[in-house]
SEKOL-107826 format. One line per 5 residues: number of its first residue (from 1); their letters; for each residue x, y, z of N, C-alpha, C. Coordinates in Angstrom, 3 decimals. Example, Ala and Ser with C-alpha at 12.3 -4.5 7.8 and 13.67 -1.06 7.14 Angstrom:
2
1> AS> 13.190,-5.690,7.800,12.300,-4.500,7.800,13.200,-3.300,7.800 | 12.850,-2.250,7.080,13.670,-1.060,7.140,12.900,0.030,7.870
% end
This chain:
217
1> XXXXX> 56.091,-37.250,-61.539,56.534,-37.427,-60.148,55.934,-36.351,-59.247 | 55.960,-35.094,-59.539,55.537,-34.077,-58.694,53.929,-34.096,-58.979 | 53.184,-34.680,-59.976,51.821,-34.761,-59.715,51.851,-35.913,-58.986 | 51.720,-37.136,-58.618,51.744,-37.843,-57.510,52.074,-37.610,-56.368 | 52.881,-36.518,-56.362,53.448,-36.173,-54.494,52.197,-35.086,-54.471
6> XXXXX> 51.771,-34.296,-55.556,50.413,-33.302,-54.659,49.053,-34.289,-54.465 | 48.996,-35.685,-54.600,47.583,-36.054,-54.640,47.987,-37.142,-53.462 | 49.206,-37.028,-52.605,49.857,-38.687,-51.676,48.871,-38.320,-50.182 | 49.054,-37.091,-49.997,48.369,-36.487,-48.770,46.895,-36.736,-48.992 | 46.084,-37.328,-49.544,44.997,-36.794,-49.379,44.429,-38.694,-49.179
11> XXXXX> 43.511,-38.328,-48.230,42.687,-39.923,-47.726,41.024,-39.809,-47.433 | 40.348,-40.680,-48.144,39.149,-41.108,-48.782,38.673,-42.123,-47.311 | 37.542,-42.028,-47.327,36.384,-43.192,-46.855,36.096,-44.035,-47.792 | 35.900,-45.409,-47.206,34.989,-46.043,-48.371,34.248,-45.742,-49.249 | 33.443,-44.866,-48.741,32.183,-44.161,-50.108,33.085,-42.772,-50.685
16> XXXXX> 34.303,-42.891,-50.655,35.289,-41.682,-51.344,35.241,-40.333,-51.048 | 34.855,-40.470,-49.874,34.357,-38.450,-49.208,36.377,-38.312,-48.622 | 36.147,-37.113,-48.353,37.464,-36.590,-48.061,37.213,-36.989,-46.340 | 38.418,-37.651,-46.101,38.082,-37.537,-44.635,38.814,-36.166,-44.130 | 39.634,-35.535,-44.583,39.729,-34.345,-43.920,38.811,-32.921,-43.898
21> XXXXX> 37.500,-33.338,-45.123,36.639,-32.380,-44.449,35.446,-33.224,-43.719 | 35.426,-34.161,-43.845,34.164,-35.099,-42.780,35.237,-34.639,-41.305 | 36.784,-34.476,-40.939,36.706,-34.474,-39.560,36.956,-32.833,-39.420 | 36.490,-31.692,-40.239,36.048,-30.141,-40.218,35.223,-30.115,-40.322 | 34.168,-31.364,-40.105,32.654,-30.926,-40.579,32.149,-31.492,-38.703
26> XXXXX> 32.639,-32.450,-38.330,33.114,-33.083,-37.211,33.244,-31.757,-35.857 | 34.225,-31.403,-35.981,34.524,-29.702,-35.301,33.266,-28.900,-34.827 | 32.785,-29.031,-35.990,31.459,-27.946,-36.558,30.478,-28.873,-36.027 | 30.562,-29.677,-35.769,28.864,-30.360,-35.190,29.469,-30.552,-33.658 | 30.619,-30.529,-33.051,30.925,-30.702,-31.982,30.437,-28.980,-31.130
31> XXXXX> 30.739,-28.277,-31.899,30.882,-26.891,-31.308,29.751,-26.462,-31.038 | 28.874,-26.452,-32.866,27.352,-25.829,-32.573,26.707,-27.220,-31.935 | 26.263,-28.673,-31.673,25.545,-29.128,-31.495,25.671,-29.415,-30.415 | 27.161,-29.211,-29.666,27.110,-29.505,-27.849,27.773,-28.778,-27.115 | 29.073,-28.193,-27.540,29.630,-27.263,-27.175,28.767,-25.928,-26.380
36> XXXXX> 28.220,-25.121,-27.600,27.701,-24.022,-27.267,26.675,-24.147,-27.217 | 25.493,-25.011,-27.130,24.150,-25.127,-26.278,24.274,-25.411,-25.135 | 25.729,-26.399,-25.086,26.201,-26.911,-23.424,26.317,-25.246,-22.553 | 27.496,-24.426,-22.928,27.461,-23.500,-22.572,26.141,-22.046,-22.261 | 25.402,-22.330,-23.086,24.558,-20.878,-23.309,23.332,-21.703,-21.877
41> XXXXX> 22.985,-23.006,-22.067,22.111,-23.605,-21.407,22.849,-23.140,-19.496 | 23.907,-23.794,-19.702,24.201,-23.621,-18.136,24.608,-22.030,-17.878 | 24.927,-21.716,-18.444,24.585,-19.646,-18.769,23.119,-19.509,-17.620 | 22.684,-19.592,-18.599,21.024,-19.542,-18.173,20.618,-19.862,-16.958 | 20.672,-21.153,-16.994,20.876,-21.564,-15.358,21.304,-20.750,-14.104
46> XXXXX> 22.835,-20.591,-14.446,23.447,-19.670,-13.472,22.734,-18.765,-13.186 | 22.607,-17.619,-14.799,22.230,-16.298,-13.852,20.206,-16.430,-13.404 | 19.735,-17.774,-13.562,18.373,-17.591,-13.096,18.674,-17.924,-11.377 | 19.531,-18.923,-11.087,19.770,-18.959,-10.036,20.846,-17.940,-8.884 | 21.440,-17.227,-9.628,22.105,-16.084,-8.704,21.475,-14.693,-9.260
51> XXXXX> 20.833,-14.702,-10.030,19.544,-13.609,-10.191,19.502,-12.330,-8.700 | 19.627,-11.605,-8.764,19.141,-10.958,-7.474,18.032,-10.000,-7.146 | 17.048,-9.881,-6.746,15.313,-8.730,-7.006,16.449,-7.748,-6.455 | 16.028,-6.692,-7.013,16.133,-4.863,-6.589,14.837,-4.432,-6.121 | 15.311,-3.494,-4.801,14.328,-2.567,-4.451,14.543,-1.178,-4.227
56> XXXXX> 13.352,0.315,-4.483,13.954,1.248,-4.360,13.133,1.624,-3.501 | 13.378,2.412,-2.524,12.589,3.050,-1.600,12.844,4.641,-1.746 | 11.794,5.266,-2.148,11.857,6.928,-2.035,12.286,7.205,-0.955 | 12.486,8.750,-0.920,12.491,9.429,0.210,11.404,9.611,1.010 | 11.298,9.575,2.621,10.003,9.763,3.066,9.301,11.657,2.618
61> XXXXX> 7.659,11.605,2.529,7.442,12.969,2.239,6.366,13.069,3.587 | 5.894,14.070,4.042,4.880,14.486,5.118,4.102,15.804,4.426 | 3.207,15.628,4.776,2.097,17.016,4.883,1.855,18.007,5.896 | 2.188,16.715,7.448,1.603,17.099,8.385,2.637,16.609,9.581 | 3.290,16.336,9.350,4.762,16.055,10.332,4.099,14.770,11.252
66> XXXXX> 2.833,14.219,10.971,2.593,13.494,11.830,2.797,11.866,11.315 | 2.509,11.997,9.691,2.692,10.643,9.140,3.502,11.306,7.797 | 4.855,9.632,7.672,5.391,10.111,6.175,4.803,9.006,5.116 | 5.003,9.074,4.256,4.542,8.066,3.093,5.983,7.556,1.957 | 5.643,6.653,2.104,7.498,6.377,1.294,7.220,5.290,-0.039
71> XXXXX> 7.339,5.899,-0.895,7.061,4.502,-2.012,8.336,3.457,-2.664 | 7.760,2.185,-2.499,8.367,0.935,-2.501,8.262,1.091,-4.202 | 10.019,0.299,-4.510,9.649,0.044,-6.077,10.917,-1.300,-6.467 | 9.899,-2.541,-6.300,10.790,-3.607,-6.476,11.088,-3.750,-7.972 | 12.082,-4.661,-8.367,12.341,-5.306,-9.764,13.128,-6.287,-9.511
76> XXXXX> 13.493,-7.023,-10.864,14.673,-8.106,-10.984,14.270,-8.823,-12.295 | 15.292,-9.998,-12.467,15.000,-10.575,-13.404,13.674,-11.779,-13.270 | 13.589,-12.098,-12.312,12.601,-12.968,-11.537,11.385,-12.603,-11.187 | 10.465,-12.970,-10.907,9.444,-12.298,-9.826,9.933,-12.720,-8.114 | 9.294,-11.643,-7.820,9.423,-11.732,-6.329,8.264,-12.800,-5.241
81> XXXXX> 9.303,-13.682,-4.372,8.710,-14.382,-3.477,7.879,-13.397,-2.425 | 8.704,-12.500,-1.677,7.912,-12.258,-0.754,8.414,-10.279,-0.919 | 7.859,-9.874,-0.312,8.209,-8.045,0.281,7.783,-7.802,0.978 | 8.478,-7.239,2.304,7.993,-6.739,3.826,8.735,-5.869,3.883 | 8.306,-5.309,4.825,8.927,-3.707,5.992,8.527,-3.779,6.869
86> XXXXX> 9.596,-3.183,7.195,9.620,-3.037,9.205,10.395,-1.518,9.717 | 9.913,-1.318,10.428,9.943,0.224,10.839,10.694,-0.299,12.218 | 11.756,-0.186,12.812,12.900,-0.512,13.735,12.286,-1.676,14.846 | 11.857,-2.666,13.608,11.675,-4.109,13.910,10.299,-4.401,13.979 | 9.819,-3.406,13.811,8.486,-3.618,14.075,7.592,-3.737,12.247
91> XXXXX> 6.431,-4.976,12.042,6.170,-4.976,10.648,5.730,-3.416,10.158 | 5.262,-2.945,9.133,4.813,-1.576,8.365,3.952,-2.341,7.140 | 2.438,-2.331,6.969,1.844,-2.779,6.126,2.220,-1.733,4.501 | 2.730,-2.721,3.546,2.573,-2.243,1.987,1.582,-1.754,1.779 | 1.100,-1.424,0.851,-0.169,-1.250,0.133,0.473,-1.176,-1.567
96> XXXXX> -0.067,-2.166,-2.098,0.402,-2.001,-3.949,-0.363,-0.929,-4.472 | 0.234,-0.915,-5.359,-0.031,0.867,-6.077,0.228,0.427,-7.496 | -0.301,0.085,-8.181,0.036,-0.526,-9.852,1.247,-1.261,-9.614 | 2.481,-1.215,-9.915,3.653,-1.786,-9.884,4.703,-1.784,-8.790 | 4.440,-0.683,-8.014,4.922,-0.642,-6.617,3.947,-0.432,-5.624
101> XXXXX> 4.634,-0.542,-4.273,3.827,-0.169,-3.092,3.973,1.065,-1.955 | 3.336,1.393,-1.439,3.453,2.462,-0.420,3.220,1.896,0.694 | 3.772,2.803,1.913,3.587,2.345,3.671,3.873,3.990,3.756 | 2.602,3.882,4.895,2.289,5.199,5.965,3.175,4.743,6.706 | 4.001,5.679,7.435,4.778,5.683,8.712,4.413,6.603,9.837
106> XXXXX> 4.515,6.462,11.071,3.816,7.498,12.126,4.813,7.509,13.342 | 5.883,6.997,12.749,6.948,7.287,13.830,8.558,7.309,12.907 | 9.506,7.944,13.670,10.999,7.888,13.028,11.604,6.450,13.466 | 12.587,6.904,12.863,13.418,5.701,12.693,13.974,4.941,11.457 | 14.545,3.531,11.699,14.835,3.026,10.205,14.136,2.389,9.603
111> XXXXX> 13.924,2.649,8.749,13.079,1.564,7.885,13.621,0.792,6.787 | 12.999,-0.346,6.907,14.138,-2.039,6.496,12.759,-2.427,5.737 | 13.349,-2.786,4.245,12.453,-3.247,2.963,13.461,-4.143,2.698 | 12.602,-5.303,2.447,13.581,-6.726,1.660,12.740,-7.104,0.813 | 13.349,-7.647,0.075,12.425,-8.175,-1.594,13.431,-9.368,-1.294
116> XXXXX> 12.573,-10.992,-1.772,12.182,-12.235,-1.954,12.761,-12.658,-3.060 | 13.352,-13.243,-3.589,12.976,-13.672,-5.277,12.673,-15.076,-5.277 | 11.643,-15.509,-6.246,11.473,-16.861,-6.280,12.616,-17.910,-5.864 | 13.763,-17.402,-6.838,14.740,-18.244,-6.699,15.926,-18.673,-5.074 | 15.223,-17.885,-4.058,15.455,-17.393,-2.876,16.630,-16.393,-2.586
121> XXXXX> 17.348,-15.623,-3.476,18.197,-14.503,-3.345,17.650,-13.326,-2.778 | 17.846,-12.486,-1.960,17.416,-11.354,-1.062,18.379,-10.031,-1.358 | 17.431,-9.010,-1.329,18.091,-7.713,-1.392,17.018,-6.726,-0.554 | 18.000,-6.426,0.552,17.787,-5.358,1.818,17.719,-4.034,1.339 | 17.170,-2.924,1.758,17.303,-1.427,1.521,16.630,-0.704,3.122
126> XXXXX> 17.769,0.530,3.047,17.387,0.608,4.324,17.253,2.081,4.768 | 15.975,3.178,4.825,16.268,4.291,4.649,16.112,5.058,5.888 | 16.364,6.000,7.067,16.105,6.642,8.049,15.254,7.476,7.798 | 14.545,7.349,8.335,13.187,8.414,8.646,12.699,9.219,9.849 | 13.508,10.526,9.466,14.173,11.241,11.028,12.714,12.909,10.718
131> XXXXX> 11.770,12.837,9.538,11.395,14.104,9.465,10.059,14.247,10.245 | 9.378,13.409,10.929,8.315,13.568,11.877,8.800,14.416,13.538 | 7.777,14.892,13.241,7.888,15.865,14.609,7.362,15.193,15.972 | 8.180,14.777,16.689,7.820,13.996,17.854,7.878,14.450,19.324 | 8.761,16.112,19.021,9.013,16.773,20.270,8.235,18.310,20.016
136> XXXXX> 7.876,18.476,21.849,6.930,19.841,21.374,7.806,20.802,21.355 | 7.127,21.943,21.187,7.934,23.134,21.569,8.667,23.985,22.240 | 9.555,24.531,22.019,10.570,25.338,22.835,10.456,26.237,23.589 | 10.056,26.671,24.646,9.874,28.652,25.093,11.253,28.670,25.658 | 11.690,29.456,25.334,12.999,29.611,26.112,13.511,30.744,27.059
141> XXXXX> 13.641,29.923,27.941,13.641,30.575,29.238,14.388,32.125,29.513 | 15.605,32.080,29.042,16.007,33.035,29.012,15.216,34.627,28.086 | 14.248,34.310,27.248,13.843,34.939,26.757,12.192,35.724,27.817 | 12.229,35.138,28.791,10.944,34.987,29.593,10.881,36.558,30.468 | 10.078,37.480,30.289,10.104,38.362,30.896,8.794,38.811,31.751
146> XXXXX> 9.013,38.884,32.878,7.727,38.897,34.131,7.618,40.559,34.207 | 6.845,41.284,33.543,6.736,42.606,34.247,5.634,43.263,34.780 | 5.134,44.281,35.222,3.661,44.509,35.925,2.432,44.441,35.530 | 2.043,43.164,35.967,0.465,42.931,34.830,0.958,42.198,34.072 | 2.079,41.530,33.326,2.178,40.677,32.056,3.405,40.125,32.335
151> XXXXX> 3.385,39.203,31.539,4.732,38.304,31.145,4.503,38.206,29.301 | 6.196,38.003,29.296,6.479,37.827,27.627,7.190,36.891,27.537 | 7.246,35.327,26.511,8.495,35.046,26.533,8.101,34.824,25.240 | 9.758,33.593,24.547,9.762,33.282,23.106,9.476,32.489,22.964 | 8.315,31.593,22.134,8.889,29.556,21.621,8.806,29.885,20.174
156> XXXXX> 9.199,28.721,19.973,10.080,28.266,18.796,9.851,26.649,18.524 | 9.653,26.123,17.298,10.307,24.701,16.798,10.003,24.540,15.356 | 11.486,23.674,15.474,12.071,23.999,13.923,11.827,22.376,13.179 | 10.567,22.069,13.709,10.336,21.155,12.959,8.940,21.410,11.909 | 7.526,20.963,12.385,6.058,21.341,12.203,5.808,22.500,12.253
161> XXXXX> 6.670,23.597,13.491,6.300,24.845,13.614,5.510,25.292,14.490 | 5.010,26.242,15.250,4.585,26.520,16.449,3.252,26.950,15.814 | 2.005,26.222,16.613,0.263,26.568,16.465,0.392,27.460,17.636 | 0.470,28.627,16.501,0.200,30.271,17.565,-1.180,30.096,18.020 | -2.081,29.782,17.253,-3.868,29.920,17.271,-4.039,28.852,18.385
166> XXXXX> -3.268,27.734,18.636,-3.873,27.186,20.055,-2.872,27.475,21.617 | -2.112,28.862,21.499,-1.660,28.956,22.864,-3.022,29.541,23.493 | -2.718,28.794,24.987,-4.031,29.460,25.634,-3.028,29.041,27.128 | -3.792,29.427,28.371,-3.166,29.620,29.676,-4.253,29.494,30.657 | -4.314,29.363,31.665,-5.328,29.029,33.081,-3.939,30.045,33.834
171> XXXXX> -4.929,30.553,34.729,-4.529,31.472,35.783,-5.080,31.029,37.158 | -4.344,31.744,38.094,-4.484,31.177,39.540,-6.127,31.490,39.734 | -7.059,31.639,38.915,-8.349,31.855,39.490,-9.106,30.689,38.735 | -8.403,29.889,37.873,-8.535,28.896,37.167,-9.378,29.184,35.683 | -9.166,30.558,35.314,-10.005,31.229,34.254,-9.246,31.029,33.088
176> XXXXX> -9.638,30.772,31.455,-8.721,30.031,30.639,-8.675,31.504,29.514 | -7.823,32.146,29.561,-6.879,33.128,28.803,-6.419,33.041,27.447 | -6.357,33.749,26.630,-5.827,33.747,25.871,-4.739,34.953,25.349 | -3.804,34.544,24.770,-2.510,35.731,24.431,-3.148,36.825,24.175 | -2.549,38.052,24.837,-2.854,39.552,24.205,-2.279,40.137,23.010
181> XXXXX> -1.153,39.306,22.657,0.072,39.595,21.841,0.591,38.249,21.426 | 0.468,37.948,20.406,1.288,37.198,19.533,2.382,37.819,18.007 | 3.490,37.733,18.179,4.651,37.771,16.963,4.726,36.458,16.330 | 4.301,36.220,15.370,4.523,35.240,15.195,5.426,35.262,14.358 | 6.373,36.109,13.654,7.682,36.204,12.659,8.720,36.100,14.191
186> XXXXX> 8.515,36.415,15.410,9.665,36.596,16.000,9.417,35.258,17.231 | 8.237,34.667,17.412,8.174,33.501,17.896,7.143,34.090,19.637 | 7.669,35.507,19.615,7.246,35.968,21.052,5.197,36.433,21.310 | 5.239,35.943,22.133,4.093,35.896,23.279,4.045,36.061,24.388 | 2.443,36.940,24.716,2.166,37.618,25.988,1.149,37.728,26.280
191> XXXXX> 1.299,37.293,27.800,-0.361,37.329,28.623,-0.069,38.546,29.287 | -1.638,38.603,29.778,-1.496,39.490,30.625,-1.692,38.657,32.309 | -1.167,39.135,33.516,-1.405,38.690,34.644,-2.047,39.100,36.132 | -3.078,38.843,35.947,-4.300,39.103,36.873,-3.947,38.508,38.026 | -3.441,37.391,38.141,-3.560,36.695,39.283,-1.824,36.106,39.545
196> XXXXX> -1.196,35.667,40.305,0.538,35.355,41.106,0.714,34.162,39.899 | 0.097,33.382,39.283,0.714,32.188,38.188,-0.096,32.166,37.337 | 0.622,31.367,36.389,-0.229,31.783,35.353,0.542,30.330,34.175 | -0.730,29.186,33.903,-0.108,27.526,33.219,-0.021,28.174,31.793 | 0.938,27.992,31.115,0.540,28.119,29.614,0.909,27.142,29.073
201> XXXXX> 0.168,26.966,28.037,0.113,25.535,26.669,0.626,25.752,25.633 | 1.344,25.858,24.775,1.746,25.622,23.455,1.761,24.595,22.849 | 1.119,24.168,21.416,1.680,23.314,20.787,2.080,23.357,19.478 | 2.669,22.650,18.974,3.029,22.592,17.570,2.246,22.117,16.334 | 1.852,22.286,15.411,1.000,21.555,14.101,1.230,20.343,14.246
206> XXXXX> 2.043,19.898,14.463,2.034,18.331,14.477,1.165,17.675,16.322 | 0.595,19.003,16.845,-0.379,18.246,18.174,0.609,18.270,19.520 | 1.899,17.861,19.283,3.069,17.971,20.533,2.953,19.687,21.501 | 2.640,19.445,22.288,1.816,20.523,23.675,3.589,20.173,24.504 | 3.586,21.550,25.154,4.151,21.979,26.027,3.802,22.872,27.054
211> XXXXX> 3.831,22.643,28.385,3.409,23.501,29.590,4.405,24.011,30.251 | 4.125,25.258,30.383,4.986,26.459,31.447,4.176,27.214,32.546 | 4.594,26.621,33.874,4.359,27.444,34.437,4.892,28.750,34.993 | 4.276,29.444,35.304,5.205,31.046,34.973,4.842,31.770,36.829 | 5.345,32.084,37.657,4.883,32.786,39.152,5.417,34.168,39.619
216> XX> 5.017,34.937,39.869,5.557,36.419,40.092,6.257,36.161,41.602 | 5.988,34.730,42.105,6.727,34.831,43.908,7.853,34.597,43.446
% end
């Protein structure tokens, strides 16, 4: 009696296979043969289509306060459709460089890099570029001293730095002068004065000129 009740549970196919492992074998072809190719396939899909390109933009560097150079460095899982820059709206030509690119800049401001991806997803980067020298130099007035035969005053700028070697001056006889005295650790300069005025020029390494006129009336 109790060997007939352990063999009542169990049910055959025609060709005598167990149907309870034909429907665990069933499971197993449902899972690996549609299940999880269904899944891994539309996986794939997704992240090719929400994919997003990266871009890095250095810091700008200068030599000469007049132009900076900033290097571009895209990636992603994709290749990239397109890459531009624009310098505060205005385009900025790339130049590729093995795997990234560079752009000369010759003015401040922001600069806006977007990377493309085939798949059309976009990623912006956006860095300020405030280290070009665009203003000339300082003499400051209060420092300006008129005394018999000469004047002294101070300039200064705290960007490029003051081109001591090109101050020069025209005098009321229209004769072109040059400093008797330059400090250049303390910023101060001095003509001498022959004649009631006297134009002086300063400029900075980066080319930015400033004029003072100076009058004993």
């Amino acid at each position: 009696m109790s060997r007939k009740s352990s063999y009542q549970n169990l049910k055959y196919d025609t060709y005598g296979r167990s149907l309870q492992k034909k429907s665990g074998s069933g499971i197993l072809r449902f899972l690996f043969g549609f299940l999880v190719p269904y899944i891994v396939i539309n996986g794939i899909i997704f992240l090719l289509v929400t994919a997003s390109p990266s871009v890095e933009v250095s810091d700008p560097n200068t030599t000469d306060y007049k132009t900076a150079t900033v290097s571009v460095k895209p990636g992603g899982l994709l290749p990239l459709k397109n890459l531009t820059a624009t310098l505060e709206g205005e385009p900025i030509e790339l130049t590729k460089d093995g795997s990234d690119y560079t752009a000369v800049l010759d003015d401040n401001g922001t600069l806006t890099v977007t990377a493309t991806s085939v798949n059309g997803m976009i990623k912006t980067c956006r860095t300020q570029v405030n280290l070009l020298d665009e203003t000339p130099p300082v003499i400051d007035e209060d420092s300006v001293n008129l005394g018999a035969g000469y004047i002294e005053f101070t300039v200064s700028d705290n960007q490029s730095g003051v081109d001591f070697d090109s101050i020069y001056a025209i005098d009321g006889d229209g004769d072109n002068i040059r400093p008797t005295d330059v400090n250049k650790s303390t910023g101060t300069v001095m003509f001498s004065m022959k004649t009631d005025t006297l134009q002086v020029y300063v400029k900075d390494l980066a080319g930015n000129e400033v004029p003072a006129t100076f009058s004993v009336n």
